[in-house]
Structures are given as structure tokens and as C-alpha cells.
VODOVO-687254 format. One record per residue: residue number from 1; x, y, z of N, C-alpha, C, CB in turn; residue in one letter. Coordinates in steps of 0.1 Angstrom, whole numbers, always signed. Glycine has a CB too. Layout:
# VODOVO-687254
n  n.u  n.v  n.w  ca.u  ca.v  ca.w  c.u  c.v  c.w  cb.u  cb.v  cb.w  res
NUM  X  Y  Z  X  Y  Z  X  Y  Z  X  Y  Z  A
...
This chain:
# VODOVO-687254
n  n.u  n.v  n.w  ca.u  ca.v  ca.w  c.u  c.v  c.w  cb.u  cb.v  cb.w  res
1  -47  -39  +208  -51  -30  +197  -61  -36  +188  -38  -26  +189  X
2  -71  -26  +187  -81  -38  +171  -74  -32  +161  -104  -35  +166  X
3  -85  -36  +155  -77  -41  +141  -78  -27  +136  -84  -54  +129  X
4  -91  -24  +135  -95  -8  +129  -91  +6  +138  -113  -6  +127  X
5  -82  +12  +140  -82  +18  +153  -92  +31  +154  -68  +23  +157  X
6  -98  +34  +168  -110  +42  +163  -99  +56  +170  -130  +37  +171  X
7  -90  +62  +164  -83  +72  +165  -76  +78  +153  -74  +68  +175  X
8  -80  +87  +145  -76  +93  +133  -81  +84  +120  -62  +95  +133  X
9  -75  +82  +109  -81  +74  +96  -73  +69  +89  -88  +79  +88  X
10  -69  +60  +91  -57  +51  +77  -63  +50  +63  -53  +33  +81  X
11  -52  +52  +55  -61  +51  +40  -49  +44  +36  -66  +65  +30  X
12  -50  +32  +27  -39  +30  +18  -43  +26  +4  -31  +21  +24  X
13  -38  +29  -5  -36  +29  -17  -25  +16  -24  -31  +43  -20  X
14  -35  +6  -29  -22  -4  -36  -31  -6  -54  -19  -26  -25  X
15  -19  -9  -59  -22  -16  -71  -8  -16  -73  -31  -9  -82  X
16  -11  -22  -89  +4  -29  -95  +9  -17  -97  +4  -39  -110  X
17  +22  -18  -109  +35  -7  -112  +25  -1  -122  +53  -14  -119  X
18  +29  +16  -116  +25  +26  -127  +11  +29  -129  +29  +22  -140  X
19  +8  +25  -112  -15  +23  -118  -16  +38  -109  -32  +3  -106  X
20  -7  +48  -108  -12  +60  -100  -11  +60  -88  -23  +63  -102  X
21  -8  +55  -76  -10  +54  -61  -3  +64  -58  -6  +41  -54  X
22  +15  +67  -62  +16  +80  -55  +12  +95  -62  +30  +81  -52  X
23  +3  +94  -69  -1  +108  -77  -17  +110  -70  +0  +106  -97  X
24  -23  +102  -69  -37  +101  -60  -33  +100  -45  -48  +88  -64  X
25  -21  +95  -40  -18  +97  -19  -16  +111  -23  +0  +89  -8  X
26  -9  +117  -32  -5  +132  -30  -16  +148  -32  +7  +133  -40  X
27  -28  +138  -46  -36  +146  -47  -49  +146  -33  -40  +144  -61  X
28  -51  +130  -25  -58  +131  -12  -50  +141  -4  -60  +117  -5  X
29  -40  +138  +0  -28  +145  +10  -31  +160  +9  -10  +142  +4  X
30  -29  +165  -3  -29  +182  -7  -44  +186  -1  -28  +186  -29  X
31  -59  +176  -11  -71  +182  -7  -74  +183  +10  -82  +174  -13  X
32  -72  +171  +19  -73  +170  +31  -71  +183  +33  -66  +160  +39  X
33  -51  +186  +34  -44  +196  +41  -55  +205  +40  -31  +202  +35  X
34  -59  +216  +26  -63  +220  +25  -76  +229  +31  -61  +215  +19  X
35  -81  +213  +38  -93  +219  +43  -93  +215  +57  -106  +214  +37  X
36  -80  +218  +62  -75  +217  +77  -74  +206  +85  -82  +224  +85  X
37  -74  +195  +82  -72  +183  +80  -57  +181  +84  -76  +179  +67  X
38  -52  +175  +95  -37  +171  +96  -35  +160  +91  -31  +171  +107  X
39  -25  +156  +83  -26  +144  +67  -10  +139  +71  -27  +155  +44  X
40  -6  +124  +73  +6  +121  +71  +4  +117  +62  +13  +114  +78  X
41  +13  +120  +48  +16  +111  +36  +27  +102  +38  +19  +119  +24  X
42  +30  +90  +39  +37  +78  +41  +34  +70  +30  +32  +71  +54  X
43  +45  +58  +31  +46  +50  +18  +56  +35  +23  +55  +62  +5  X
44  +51  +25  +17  +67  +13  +20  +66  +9  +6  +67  -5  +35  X
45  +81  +1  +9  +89  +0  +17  +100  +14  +18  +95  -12  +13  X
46  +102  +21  +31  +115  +27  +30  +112  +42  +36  +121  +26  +14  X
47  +99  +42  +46  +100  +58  +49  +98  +57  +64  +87  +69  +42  X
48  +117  +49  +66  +119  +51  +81  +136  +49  +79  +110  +38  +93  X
49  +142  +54  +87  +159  +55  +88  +163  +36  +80  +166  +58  +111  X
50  +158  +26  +88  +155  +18  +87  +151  +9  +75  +150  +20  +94  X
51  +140  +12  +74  +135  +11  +58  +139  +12  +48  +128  +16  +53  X
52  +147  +28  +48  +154  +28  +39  +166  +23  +31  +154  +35  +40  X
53  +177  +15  +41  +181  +6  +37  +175  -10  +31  +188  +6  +46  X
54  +166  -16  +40  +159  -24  +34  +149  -23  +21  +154  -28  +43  X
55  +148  -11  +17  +140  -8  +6  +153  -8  -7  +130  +7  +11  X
56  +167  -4  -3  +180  -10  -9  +181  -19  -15  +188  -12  -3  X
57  +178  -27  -7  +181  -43  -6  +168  -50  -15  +181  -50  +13  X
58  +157  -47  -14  +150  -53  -18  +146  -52  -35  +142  -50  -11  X
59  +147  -36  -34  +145  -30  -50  +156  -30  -58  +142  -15  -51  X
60  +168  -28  -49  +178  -23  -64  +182  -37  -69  +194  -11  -62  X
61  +188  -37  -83  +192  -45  -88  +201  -46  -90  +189  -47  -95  X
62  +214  -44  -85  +224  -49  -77  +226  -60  -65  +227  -38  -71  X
63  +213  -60  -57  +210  -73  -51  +211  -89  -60  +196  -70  -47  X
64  +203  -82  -69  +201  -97  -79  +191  -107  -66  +222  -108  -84  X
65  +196  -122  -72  +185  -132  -64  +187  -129  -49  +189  -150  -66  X
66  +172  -131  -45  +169  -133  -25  +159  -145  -31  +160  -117  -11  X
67  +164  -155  -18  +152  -164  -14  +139  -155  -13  +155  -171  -1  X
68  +128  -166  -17  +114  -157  -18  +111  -155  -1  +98  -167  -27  X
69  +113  -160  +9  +112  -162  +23  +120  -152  +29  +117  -176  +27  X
70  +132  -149  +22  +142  -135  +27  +134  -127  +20  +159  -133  +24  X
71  +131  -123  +15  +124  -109  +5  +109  -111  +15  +121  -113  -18  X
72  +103  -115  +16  +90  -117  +24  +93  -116  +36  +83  -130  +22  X
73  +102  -117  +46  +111  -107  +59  +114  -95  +60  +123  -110  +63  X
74  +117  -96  +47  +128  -84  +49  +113  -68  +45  +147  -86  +32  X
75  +110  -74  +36  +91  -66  +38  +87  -66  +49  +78  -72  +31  X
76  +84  -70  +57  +82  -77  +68  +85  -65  +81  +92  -92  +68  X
77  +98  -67  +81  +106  -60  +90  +100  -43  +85  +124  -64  +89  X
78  +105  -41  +71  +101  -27  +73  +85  -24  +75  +107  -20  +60  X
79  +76  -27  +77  +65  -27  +83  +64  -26  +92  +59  -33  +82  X
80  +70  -36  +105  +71  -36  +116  +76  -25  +120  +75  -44  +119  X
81  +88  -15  +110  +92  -3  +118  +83  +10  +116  +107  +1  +115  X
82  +76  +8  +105  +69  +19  +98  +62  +17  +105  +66  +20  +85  X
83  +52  +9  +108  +39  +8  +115  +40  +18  +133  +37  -11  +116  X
84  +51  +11  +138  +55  +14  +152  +60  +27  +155  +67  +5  +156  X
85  +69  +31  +146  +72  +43  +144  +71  +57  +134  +79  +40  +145  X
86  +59  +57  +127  +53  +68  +119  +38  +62  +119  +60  +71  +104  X
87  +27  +52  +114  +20  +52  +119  +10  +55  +128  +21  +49  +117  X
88  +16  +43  +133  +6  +44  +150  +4  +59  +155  +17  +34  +165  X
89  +19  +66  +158  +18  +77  +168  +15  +89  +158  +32  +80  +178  X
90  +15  +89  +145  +5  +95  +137  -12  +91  +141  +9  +91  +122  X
91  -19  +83  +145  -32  +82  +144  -37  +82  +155  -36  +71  +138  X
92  -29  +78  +168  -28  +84  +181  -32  +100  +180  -15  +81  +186  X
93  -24  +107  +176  -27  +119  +172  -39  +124  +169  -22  +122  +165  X
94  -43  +115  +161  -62  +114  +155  -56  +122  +140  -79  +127  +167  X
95  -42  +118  +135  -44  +121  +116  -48  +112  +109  -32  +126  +107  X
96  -51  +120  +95  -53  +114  +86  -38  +106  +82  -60  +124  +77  X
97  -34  +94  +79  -29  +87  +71  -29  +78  +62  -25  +85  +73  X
98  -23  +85  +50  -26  +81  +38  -11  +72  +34  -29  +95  +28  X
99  -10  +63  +33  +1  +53  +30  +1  +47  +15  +0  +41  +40  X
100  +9  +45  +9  +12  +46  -9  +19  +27  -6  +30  +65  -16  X
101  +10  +16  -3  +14  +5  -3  +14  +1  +12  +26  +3  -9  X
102  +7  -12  +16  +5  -17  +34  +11  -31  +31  -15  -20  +41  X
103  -2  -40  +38  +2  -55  +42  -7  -61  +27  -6  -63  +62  X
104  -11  -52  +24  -18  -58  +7  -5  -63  +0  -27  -44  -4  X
105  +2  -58  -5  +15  -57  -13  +22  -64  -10  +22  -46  -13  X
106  +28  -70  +2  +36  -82  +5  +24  -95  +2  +44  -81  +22  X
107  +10  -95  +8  +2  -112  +0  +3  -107  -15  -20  -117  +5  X
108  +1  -101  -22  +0  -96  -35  +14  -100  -42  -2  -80  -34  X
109  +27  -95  -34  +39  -94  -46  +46  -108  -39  +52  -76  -46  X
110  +48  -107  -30  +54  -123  -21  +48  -131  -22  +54  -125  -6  X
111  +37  -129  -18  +23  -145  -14  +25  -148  -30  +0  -141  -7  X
112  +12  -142  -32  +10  -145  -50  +22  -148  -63  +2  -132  -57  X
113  +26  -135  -57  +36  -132  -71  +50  -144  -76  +45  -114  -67  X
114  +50  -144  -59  +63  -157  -56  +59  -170  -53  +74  -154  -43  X
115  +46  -169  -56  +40  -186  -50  +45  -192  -37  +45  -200  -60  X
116  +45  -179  -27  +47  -184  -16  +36  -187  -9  +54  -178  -10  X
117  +29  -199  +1  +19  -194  +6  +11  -184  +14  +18  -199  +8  X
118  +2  -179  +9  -2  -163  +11  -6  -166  +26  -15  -156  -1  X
119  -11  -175  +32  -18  -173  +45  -3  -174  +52  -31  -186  +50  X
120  +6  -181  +50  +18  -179  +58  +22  -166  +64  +28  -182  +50  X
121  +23  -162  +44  +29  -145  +42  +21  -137  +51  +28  -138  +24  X
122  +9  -137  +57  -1  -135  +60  -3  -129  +73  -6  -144  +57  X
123  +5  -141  +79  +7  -146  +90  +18  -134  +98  +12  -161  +88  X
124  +28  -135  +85  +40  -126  +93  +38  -111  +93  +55  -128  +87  X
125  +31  -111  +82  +27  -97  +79  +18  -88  +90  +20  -98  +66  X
126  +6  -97  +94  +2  -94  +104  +8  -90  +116  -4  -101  +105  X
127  +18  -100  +124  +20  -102  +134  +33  -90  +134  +20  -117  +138  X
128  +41  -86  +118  +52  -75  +118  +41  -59  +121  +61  -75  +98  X
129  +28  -61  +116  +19  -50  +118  +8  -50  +130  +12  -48  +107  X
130  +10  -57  +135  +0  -56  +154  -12  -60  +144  -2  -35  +166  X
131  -14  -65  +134  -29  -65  +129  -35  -57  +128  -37  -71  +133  X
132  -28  -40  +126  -33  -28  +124  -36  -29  +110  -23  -16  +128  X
133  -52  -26  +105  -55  -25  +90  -61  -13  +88  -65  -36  +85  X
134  -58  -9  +73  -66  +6  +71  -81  +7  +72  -64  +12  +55  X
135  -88  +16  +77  -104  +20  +76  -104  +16  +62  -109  +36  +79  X
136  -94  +19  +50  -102  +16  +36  -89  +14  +29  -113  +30  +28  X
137  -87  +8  +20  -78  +3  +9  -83  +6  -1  -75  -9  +7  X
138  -76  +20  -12  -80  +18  -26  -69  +8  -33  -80  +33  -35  X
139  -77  +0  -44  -72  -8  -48  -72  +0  -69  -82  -22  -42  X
140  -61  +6  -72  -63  +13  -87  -58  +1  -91  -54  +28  -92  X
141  -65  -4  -104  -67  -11  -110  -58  -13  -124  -78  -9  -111  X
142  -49  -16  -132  -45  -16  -143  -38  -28  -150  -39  -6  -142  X
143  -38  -29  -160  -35  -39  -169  -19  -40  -169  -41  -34  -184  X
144  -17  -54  -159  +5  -46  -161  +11  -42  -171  +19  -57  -159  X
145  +5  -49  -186  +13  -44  -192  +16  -25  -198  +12  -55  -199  X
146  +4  -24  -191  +1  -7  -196  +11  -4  -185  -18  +1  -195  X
147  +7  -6  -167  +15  +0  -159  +29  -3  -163  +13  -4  -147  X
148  +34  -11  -167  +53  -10  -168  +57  -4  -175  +63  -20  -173  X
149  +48  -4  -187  +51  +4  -201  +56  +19  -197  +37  +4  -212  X
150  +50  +26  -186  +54  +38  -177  +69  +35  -173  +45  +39  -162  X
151  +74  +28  -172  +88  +32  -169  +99  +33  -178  +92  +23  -160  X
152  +108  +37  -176  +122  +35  -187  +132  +22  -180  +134  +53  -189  X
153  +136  +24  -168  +141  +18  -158  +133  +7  -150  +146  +27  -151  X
154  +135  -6  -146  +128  -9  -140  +135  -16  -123  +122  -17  -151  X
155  +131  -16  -112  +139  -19  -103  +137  -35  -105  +136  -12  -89  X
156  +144  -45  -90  +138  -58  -88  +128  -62  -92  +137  -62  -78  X
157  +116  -54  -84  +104  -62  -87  +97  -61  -99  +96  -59  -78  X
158  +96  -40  -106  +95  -40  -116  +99  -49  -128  +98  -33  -116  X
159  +107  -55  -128  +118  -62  -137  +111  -75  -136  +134  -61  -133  X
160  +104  -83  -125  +97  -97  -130  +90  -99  -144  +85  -101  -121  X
161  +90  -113  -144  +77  -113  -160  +65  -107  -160  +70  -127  -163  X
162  +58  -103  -170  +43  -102  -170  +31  -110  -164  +40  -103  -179  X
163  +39  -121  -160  +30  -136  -157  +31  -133  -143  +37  -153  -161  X
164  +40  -131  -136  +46  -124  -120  +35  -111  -117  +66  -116  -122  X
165  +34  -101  -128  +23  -90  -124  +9  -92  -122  +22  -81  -135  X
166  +10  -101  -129  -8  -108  -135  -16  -116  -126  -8  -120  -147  X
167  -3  -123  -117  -4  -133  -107  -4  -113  -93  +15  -150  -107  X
168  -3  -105  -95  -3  -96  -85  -13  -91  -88  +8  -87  -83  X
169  -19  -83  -101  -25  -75  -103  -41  -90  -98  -20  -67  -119  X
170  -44  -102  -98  -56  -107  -93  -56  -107  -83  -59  -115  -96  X
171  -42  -109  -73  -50  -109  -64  -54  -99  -58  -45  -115  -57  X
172  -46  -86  -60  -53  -75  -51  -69  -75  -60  -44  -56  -50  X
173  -70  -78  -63  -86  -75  -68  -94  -85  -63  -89  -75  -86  X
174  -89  -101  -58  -96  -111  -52  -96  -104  -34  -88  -128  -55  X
175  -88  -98  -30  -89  -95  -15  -97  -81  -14  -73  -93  -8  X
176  -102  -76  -25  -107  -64  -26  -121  -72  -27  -101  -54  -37  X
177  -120  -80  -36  -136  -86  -36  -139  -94  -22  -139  -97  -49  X
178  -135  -100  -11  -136  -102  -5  -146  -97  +10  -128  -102  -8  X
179  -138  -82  +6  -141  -74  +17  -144  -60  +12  -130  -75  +27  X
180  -154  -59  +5  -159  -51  -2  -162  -35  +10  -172  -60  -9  X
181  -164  -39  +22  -168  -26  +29  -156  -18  +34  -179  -30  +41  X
182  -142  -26  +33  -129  -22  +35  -121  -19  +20  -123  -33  +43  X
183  -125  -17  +7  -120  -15  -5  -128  -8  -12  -117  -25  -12  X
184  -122  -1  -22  -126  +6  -34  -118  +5  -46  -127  +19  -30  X
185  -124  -6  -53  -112  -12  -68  -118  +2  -78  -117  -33  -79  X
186  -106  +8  -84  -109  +21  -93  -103  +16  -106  -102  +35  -87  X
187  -109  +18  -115  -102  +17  -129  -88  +31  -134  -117  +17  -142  X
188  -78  +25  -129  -63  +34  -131  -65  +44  -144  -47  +20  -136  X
189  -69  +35  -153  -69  +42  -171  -83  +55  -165  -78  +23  -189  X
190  -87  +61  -159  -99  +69  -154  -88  +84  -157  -106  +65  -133  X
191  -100  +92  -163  -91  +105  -156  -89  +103  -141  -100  +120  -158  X
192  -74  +114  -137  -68  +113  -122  -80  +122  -120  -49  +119  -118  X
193  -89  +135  -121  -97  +139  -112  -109  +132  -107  -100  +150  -117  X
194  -114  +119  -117  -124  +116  -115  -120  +102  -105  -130  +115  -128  X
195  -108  +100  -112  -103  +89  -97  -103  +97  -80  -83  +84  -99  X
196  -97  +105  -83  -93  +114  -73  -104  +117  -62  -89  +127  -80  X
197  -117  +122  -71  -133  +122  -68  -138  +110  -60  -141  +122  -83  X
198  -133  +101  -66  -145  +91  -59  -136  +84  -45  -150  +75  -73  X
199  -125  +84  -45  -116  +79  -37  -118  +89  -26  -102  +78  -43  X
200  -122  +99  -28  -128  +116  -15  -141  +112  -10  -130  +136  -24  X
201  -152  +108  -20  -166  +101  -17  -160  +93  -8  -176  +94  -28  X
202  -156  +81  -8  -157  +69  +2  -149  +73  +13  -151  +55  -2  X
203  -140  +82  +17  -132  +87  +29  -142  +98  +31  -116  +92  +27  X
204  -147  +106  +27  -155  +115  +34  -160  +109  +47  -166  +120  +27  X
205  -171  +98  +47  -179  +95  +62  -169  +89  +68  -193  +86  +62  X
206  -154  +88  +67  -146  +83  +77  -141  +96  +85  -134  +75  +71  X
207  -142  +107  +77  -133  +115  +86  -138  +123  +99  -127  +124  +76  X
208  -148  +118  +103  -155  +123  +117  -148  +122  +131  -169  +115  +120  X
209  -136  +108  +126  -128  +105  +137  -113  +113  +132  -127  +88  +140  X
210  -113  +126  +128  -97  +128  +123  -99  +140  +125  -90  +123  +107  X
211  -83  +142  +131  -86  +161  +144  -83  +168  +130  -69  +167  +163  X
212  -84  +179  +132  -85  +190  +121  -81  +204  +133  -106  +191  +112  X
């Protein structure tokens, strides 16, 4: 399998807590539909029978402590089912999918966030995802402490320090600078239409390969 598959269009959306990712998957999702466009909206951890227990385990705070190495599997795994089983045979199909968090989010919240080493994390992440990567990653941008301030409740991960976000919120912006022809870093604090807008510019010339 390469890496980019030349069958439908992966999109995924990461940033830190509260930067907008599922309110821009849902406003891409709606416009696609719209214009006849067949659109999976997808998300991890937890949108597989599967997942959804491990997305249990990971988030709620009832768990309390996991080794940083069990939490970095257990992400892991639900990838591996998401990917195998709603991905792939979504893009086979030739749809659009739009996913609300990928293999960015585990180097980002694992690698970085937990000082685990990220090429490790890297490593498993890949090999849980066949090295399937999106045509494009938006990367929304925000200041953690503005994104938390959005919640009342906070799960596991929400609930780290600020120093924990800060250490997340660079690196997705260092893997975004990286690979600039696979990212689009957006400033979160933007009006949602104007985000919305530009995040439709850079998927437009992808969608030549996505059945309608």
C-alpha cells in the first residue's frame, strides 16, 4: 500500500483541546455532501465497536494512571482497527474522508506530551496504520490555554498541565512545518467561515480522485 493512496481523499484535522476540529470535519462533511460528494466523517480514538471501549480506558478519569507505553498501545490499537475497518474500505470506494484526529495526535500527545520517544511512538503508529497518511492534515492552531478554557469538565488528557499542552500544541506545528505540501496550520481564534474557507481551497485540487 503507499503511503498516499491514489483512491478517494483522506483529510484529517488535528490541533490541541478546543481549537475547532470537530466543528470544521462537520462543516467540510455537510459542504462536500452537499455538492454530491460521498463524505465519511470519522474521528479517534473510538469510532469502531472496538475503539470505543479503548477510547474508555484512555479518556475517562476513572482510569487514573497508565504507563506512558500502555496509553501509546492502546492508541495504537485503536488505529489499527479504525484504519482496517472504516478507512481503508471507505477510500477503496473512492470517498472523501474526513477524520477529527490520525497518527499526528499519538507523536503529538504520547511522543511529545509524555516524553516518550517520538520516533519510537512513530514507529508503532505507523506500522498500527499500514503507513496510510492523509493527502492533507489541517493543523488549527490555538493557544492551550484559550482551548481548555472551552471546557467545564475535563477528561484524562484534557486534565494534564499546561506545560503537557504546550509540549503538544509545538509539536503539531513542528511536523506541519516539516512537510508543508502535506499541512495547512490555520489560526483556531479565525472566524469558523473563514477557517472553513481556506481548509475547502487546499482540498479542492484533491478532489479529482473522489467518486461523487
Amino acid at each position: 500500500m503507499s503511503l498516499y493512496t491514489d483512491r478517494g481523499v483522506f483529510v484529517c484535522l488535528e490541533g490541541g483541546e478546543g481549537s475547532g476540529k470537530s466543528t470544521q470535519s462537520k462543516l467540510l462533511r455537510d459542504a462536500l455532501d452537499a455538492e454530491g460528494y460521498s463524505v465519511l466523517l470519522t474521528f479517534e480514538p473510538g469510532d469502531t465497536l472496538v475503539g470505543r471501549e479503548l477510547r474508555r480506558i484512555v479518556l475517562s478519569p476513572e482510569t487514573g494512571e497508565l504507563a506512558d507505553k500502555t496509553e501509546a498501545l492502546l492508541y495504537a490499537a485503536d488505529k489499527a482497527e479504525h484504519v482496517e475497518t472504516v478507512v481503508l474500505p471507505a477510500l477503496a470506494r473512492g470517498e472523501v474522508v474526513v477524520t477529527d484526529r490520525y497518527v499526528d495526535s499519538t507523536l503529538a500527545y504520547q511522543g511529545a506530551g509524555r516524553s516518550l520517544d517520538v520516533a519510537e511512538v512513530e514507529q508503532v503508529a505507523r506500522w498500527a496504520t499500514g503507513d496510510l497518511r492523509p493527502h492533507l492534515t489541517v493543523v488549527l492552531d490555538l493557544e492551550p490555554s484559550a482551548g481548555l478554557g472551552r471546557f467545564e469538565g475535563r477528561d484524562r488528557i484534557e486534565g494534564e498541565s499546561l506545560e503537557f499542552h504546550e509540549r503538544v500544541r509545538e509539536a503539531f506545528v513542528t511536523m506541519a512545518k516539516a512537510d508543508p505540501d502535506h499541512y495547512l496550520v490555520l489560526d483556531a481564534r479565525a472566524p469558523v467561515a473563514e477557517i472553513a474557507a481556506a481548509i475547502r481551497k487546499r482540498i479542492d485540487p484533491l478532489l479529482a480522485q473522489a467518486a461523487r
